[in-house]
SEZAZA-346814 format. One record per residue (C-alpha): x, y, z; residue in three letters. Coordinates in nm, 3 decimals. Each point is the difference from the previous one (the first is absolute). Example, Ala and Ser with C-alpha at 12.3 -4.5 7.8 and 13.67 -1.06 7.14 Angstrom:
2
<site><c1>1.230</c1><c2>-0.450</c2><c3>0.780</c3><res>ALA</res></site>
<site><c1>0.137</c1><c2>0.344</c2><c3>-0.066</c3><res>SER</res></site>
//
This chain:
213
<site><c1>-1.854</c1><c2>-0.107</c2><c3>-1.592</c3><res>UNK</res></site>
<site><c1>0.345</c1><c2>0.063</c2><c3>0.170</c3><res>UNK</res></site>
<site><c1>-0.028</c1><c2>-0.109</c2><c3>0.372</c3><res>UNK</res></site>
<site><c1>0.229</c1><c2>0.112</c2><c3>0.215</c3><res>UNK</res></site>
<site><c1>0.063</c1><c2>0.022</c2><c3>0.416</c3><res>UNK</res></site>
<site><c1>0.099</c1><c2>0.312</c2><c3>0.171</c3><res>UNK</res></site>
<site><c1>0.217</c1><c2>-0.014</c2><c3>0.285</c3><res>UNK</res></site>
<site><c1>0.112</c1><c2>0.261</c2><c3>0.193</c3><res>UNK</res></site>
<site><c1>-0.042</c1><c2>0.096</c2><c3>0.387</c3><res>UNK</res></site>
<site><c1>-0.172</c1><c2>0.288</c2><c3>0.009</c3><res>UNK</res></site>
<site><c1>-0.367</c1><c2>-0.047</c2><c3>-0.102</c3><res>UNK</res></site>
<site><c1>-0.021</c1><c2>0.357</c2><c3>-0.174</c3><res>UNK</res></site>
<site><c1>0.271</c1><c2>-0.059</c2><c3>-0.202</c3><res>UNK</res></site>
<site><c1>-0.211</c1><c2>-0.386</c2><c3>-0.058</c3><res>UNK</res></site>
<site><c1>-0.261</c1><c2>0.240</c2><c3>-0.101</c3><res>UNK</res></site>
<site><c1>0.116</c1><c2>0.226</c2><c3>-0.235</c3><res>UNK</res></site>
<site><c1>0.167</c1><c2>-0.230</c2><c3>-0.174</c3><res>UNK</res></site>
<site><c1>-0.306</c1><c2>-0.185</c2><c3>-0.029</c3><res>UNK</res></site>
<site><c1>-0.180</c1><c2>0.309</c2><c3>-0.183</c3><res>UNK</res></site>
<site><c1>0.264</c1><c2>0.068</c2><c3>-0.207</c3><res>UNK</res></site>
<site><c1>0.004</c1><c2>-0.324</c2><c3>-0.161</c3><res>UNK</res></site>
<site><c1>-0.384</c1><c2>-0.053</c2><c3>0.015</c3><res>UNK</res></site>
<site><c1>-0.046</c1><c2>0.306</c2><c3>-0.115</c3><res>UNK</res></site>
<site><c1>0.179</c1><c2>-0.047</c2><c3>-0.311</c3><res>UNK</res></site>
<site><c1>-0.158</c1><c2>-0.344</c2><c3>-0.037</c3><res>UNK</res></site>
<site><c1>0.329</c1><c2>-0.220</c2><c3>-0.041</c3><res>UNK</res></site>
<site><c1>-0.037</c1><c2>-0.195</c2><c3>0.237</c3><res>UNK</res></site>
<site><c1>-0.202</c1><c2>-0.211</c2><c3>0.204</c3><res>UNK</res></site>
<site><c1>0.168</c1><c2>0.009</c2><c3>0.422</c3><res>UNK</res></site>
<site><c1>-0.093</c1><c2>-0.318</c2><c3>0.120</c3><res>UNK</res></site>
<site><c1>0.155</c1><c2>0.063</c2><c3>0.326</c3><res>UNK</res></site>
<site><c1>0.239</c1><c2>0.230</c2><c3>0.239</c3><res>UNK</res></site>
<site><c1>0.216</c1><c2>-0.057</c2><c3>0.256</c3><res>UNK</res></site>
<site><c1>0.125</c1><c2>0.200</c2><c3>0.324</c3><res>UNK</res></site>
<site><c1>0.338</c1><c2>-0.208</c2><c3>0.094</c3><res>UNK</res></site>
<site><c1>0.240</c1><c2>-0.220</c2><c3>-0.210</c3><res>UNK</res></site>
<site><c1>-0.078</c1><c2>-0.330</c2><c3>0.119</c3><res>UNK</res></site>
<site><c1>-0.388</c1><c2>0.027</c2><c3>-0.153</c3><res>UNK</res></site>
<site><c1>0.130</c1><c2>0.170</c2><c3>-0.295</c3><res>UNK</res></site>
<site><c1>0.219</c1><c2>-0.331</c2><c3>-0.081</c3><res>UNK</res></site>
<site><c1>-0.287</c1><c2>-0.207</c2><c3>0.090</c3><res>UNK</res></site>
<site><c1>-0.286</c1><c2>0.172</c2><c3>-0.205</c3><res>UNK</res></site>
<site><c1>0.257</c1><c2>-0.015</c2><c3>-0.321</c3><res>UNK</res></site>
<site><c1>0.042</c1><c2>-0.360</c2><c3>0.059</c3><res>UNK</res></site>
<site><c1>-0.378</c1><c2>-0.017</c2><c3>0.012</c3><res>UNK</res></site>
<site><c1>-0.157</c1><c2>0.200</c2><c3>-0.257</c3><res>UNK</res></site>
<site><c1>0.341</c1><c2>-0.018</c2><c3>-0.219</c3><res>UNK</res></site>
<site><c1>-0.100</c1><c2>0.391</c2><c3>-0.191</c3><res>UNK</res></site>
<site><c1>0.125</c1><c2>0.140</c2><c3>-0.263</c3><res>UNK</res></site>
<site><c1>0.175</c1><c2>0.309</c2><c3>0.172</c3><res>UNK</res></site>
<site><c1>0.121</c1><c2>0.043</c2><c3>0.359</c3><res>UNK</res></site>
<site><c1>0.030</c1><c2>0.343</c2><c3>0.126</c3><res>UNK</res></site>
<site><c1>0.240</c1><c2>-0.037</c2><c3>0.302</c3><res>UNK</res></site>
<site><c1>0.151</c1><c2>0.277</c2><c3>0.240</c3><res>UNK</res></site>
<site><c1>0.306</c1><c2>-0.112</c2><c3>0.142</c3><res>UNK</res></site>
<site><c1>-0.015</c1><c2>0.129</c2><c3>0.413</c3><res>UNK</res></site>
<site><c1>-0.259</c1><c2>-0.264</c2><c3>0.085</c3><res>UNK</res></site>
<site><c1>-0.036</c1><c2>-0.193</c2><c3>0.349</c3><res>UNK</res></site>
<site><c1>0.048</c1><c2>-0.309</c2><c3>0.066</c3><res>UNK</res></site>
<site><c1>0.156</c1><c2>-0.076</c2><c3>-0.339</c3><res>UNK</res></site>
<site><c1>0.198</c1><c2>0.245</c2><c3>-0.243</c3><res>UNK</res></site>
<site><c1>-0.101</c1><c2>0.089</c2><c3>-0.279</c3><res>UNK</res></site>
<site><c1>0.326</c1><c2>-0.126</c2><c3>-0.134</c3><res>UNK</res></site>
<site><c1>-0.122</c1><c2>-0.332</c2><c3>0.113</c3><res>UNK</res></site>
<site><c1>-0.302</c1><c2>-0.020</c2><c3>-0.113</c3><res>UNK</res></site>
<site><c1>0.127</c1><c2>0.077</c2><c3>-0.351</c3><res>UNK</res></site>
<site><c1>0.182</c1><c2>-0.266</c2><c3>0.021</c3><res>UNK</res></site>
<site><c1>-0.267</c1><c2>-0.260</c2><c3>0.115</c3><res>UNK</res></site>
<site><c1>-0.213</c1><c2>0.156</c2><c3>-0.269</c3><res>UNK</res></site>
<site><c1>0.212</c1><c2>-0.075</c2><c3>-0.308</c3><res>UNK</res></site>
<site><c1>0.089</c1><c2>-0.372</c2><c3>0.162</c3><res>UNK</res></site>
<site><c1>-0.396</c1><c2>-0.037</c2><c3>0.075</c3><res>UNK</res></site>
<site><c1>-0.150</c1><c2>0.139</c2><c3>-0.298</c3><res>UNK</res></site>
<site><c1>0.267</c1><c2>0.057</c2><c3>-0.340</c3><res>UNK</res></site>
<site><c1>-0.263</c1><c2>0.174</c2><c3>-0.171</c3><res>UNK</res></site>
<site><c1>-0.109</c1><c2>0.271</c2><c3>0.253</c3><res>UNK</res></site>
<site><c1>0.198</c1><c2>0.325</c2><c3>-0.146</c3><res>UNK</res></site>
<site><c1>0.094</c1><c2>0.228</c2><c3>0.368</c3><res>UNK</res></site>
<site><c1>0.021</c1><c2>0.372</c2><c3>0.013</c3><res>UNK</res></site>
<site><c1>0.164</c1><c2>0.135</c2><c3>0.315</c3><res>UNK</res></site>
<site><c1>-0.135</c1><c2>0.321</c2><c3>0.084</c3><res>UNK</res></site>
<site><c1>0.229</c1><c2>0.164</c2><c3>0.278</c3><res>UNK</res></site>
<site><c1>0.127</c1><c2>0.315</c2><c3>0.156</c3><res>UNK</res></site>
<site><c1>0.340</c1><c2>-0.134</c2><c3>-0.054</c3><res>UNK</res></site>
<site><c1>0.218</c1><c2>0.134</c2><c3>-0.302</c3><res>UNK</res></site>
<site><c1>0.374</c1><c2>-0.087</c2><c3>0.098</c3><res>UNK</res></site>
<site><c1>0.152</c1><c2>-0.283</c2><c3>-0.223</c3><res>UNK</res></site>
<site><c1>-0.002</c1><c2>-0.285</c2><c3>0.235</c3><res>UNK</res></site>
<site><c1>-0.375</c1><c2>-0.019</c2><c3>0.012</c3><res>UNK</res></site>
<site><c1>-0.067</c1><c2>0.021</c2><c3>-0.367</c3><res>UNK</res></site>
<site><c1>0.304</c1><c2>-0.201</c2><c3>-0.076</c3><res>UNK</res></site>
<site><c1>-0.091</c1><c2>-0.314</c2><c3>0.266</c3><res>UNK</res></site>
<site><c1>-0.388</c1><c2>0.017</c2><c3>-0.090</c3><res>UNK</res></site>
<site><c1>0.084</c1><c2>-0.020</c2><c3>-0.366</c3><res>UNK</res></site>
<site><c1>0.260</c1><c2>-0.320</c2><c3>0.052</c3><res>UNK</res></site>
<site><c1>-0.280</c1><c2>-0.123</c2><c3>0.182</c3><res>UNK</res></site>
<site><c1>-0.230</c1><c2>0.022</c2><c3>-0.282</c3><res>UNK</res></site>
<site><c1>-0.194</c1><c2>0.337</c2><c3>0.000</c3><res>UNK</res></site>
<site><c1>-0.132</c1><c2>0.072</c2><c3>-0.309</c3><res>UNK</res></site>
<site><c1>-0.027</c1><c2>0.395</c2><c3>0.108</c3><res>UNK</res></site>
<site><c1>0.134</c1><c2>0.228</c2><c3>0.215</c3><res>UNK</res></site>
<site><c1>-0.232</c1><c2>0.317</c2><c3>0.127</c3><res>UNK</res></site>
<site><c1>0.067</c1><c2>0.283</c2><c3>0.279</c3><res>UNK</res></site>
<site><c1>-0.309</c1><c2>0.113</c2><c3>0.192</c3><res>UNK</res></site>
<site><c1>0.068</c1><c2>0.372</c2><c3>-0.068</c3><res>UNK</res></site>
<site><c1>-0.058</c1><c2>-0.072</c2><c3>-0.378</c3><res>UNK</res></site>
<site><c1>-0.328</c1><c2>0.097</c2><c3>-0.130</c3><res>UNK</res></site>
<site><c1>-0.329</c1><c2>-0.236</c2><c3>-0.011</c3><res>UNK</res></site>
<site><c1>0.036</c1><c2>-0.058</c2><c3>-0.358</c3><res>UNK</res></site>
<site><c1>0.294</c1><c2>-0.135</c2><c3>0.044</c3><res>UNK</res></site>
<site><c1>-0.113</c1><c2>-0.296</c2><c3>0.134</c3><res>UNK</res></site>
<site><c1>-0.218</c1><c2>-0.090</c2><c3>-0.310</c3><res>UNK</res></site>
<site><c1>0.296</c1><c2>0.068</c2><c3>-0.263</c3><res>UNK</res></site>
<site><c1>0.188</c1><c2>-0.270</c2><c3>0.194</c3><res>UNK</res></site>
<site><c1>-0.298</c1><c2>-0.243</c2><c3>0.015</c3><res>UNK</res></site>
<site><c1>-0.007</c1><c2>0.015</c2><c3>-0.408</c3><res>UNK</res></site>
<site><c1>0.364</c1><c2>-0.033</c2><c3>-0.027</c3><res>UNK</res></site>
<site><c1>0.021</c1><c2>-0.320</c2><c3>0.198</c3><res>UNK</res></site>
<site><c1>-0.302</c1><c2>-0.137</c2><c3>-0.154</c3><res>UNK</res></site>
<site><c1>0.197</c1><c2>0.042</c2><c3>-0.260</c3><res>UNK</res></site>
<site><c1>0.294</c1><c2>-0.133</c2><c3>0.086</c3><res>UNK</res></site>
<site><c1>0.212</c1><c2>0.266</c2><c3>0.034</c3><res>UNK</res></site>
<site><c1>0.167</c1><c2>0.159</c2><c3>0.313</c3><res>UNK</res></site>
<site><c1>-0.109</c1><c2>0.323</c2><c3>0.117</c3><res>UNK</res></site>
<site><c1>0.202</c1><c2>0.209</c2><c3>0.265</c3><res>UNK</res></site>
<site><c1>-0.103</c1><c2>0.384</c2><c3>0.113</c3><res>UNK</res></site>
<site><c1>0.133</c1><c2>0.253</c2><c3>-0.182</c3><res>UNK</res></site>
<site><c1>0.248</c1><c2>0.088</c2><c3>0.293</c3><res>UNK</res></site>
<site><c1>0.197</c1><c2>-0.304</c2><c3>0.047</c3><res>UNK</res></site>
<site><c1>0.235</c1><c2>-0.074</c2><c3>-0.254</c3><res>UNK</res></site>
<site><c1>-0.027</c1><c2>-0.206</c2><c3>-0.222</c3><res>UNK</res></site>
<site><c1>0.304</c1><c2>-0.087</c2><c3>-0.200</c3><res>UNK</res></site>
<site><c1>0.196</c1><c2>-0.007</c2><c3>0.372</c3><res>UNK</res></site>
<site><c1>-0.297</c1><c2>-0.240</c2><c3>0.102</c3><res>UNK</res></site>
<site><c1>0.022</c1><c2>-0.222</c2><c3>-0.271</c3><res>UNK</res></site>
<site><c1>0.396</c1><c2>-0.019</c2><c3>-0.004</c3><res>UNK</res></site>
<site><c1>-0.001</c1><c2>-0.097</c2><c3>0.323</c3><res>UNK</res></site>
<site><c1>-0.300</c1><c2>-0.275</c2><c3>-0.050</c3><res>UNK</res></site>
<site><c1>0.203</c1><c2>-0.131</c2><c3>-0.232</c3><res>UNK</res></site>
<site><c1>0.302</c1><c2>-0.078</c2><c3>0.251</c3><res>UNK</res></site>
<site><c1>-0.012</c1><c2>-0.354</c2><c3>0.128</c3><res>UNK</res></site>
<site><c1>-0.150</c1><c2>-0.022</c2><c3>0.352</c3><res>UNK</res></site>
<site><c1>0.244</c1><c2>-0.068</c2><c3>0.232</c3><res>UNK</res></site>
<site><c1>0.014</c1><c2>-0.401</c2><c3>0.045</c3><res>UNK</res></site>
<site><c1>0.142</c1><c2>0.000</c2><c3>0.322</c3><res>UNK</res></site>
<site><c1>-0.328</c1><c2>0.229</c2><c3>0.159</c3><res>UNK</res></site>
<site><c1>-0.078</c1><c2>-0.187</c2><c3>0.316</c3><res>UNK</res></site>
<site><c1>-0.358</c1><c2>0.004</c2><c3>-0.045</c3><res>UNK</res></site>
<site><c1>-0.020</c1><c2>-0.198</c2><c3>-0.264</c3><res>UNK</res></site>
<site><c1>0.106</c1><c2>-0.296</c2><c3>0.199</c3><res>UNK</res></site>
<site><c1>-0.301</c1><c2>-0.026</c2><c3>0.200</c3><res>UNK</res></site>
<site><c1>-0.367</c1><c2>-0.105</c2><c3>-0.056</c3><res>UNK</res></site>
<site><c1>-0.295</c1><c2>0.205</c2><c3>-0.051</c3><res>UNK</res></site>
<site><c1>-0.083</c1><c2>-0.076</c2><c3>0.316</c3><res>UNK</res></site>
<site><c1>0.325</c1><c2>0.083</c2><c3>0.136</c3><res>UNK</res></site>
<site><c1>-0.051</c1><c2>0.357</c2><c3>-0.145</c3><res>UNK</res></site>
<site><c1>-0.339</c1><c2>0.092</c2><c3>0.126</c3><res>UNK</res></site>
<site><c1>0.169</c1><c2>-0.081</c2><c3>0.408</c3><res>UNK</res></site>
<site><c1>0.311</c1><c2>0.254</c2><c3>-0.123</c3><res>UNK</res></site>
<site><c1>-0.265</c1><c2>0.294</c2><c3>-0.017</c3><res>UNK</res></site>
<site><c1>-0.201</c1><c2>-0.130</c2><c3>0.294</c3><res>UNK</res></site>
<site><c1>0.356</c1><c2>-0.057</c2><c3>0.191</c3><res>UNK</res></site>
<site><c1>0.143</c1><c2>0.290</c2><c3>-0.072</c3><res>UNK</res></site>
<site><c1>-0.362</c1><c2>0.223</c2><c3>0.082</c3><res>UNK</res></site>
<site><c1>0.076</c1><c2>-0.120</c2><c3>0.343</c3><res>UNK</res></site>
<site><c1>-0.260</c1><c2>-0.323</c2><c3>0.021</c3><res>UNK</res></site>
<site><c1>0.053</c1><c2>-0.272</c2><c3>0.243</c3><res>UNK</res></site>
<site><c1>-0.012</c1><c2>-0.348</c2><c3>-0.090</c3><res>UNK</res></site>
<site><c1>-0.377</c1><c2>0.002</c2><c3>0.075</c3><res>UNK</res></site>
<site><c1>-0.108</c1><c2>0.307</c2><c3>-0.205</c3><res>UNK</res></site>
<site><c1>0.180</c1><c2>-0.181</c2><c3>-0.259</c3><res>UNK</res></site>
<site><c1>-0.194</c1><c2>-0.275</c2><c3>0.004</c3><res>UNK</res></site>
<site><c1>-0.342</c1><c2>0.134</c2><c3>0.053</c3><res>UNK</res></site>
<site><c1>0.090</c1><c2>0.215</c2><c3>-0.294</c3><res>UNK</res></site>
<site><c1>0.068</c1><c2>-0.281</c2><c3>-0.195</c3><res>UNK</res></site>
<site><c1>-0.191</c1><c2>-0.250</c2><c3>0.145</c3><res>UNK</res></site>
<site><c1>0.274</c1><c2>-0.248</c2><c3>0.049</c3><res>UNK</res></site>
<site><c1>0.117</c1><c2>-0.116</c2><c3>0.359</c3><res>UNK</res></site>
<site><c1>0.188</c1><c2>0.218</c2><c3>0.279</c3><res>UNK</res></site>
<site><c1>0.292</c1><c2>-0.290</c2><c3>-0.046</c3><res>UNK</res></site>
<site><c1>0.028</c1><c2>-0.035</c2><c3>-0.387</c3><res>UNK</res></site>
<site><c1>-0.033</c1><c2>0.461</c2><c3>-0.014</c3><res>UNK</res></site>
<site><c1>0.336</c1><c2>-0.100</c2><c3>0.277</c3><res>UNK</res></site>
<site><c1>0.180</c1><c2>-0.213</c2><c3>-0.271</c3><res>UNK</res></site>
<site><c1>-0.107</c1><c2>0.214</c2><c3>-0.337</c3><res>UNK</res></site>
<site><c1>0.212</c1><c2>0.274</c2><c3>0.202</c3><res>UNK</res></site>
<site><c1>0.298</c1><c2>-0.203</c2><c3>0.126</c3><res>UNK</res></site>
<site><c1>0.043</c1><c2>-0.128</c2><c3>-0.341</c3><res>UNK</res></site>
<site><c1>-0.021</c1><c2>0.305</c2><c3>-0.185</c3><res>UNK</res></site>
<site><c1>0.206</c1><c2>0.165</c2><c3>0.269</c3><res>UNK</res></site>
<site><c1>0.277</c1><c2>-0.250</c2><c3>-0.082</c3><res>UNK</res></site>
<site><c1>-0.016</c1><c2>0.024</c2><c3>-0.389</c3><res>UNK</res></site>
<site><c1>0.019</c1><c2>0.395</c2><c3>0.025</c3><res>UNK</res></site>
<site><c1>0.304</c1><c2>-0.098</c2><c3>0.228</c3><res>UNK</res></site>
<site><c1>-0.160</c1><c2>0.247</c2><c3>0.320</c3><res>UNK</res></site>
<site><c1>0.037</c1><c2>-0.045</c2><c3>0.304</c3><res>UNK</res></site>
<site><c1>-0.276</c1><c2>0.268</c2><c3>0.184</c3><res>UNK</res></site>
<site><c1>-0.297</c1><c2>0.157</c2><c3>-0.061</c3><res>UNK</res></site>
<site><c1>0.191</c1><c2>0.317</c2><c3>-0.024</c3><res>UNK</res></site>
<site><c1>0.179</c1><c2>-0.110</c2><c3>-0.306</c3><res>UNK</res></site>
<site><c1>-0.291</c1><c2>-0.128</c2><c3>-0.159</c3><res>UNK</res></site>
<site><c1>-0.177</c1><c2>0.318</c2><c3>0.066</c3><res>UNK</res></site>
<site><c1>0.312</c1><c2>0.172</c2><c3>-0.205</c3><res>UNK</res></site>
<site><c1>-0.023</c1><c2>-0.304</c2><c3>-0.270</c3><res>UNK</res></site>
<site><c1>-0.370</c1><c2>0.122</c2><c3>-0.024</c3><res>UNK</res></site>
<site><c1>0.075</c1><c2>0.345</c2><c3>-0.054</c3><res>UNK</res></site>
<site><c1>0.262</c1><c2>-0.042</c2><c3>-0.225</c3><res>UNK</res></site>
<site><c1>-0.226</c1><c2>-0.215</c2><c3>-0.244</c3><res>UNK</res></site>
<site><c1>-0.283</c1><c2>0.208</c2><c3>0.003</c3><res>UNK</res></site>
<site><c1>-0.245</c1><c2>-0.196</c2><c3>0.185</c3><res>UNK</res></site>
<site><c1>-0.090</c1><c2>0.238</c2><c3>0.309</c3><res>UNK</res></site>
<site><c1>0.052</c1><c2>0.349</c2><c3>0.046</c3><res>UNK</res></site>
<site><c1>0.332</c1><c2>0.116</c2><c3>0.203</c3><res>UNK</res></site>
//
């Protein structure tokens, strides 16, 4: 049987979801999460066949977490279900590996059409987005000079938590490292963005997706 992990931080939405694919009897859900962080750590646990990921998630975007994901476990196929349809969303969660792209507003069935497709191997967007603009712009190289890609995994989780407004302690109780090393994961990633205060890393944030303006 499929297994797959839900994540997503409202615990109706955990829910229905849950029926849906239960109901059907694809699947097996071998475990949910509320927040990004335990959604990255739960796929690098139980290593399931499908993720289904919304992308506004605390403590670590969704964004994010697709990332870790496909690093953590290659085999684990994601499907982002989120309330955002402009271009930037689908087109960043597909670089980063999505295998499917589904609005909330779409109807129930929707979601188990895209579980078959990406069991199958295929890639499955709702009906509203476009495709053929999607997939043209997929196809672009990612731009090599993106900032983020010069820092670590690490690096990337204290962006989010930085720009959310977290002091050095939050930080590090979040991520169970020290107040001093949280201190030095944000002065170095500070200097490879090239900012200089919190307010431009808040606008960094913003402009990459990871929090909400």
């Amino acid at each position: 049987m499929t297994t797959t992990i839900i994540a997503d931080d409202h615990e109706i939405v955990r829910r229905g979801i849950r029926g849906i694919l239960e109901g059907e009897k694809l699947c097996t859900v071998v475990a949910e999460a509320a927040d990004g962080l335990s959604a990255a750590q739960l796929v690098e646990k139980h290593k399931p066949d499908v993720l289904i990921l919304d992308l506004n998630m605390p403590r670590l975007h969704g964004i994010e977490v697709l990332r870790q994901a496909r690093a953590s476990s290659p085999a684990t196929r994601v499907i982002v279900l989120s309330m955002h349809n402009d271009e930037p969303y689908v087109i960043e969660s597909l670089r980063a590996g999505a295998s499917a792209y589904i609005l909330k507003g779409s109807e129930s069935q929707e979601i188990v059409h895209a579980l078959k497709e990406v069991l199958s191997g295929r890639r499955y967007l709702s009906a509203t987005l476009s495709e053929w603009a999607i997939n043209a712009l997929v196809a672009k190289p990612a731009d090599d000079a993106d900032p983020l890609q010069s820092l670590t995994q690490r690096e990337r989780m204290v962006v989010q938590l930085a720009a959310e407004g977290h002091t050095n302690a939050e930080i590090a109780e979040k991520l169970f490292i020290s107040p001093r090393t949280a201190e030095t994961h944000r002065t170095n990633l500070l200097r490879k963005l090239g900012l200089q205060t919190q307010t431009d890393l808040v606008r960094f944030a913003i402009r990459k997706g990871l929090i909400q303006p």
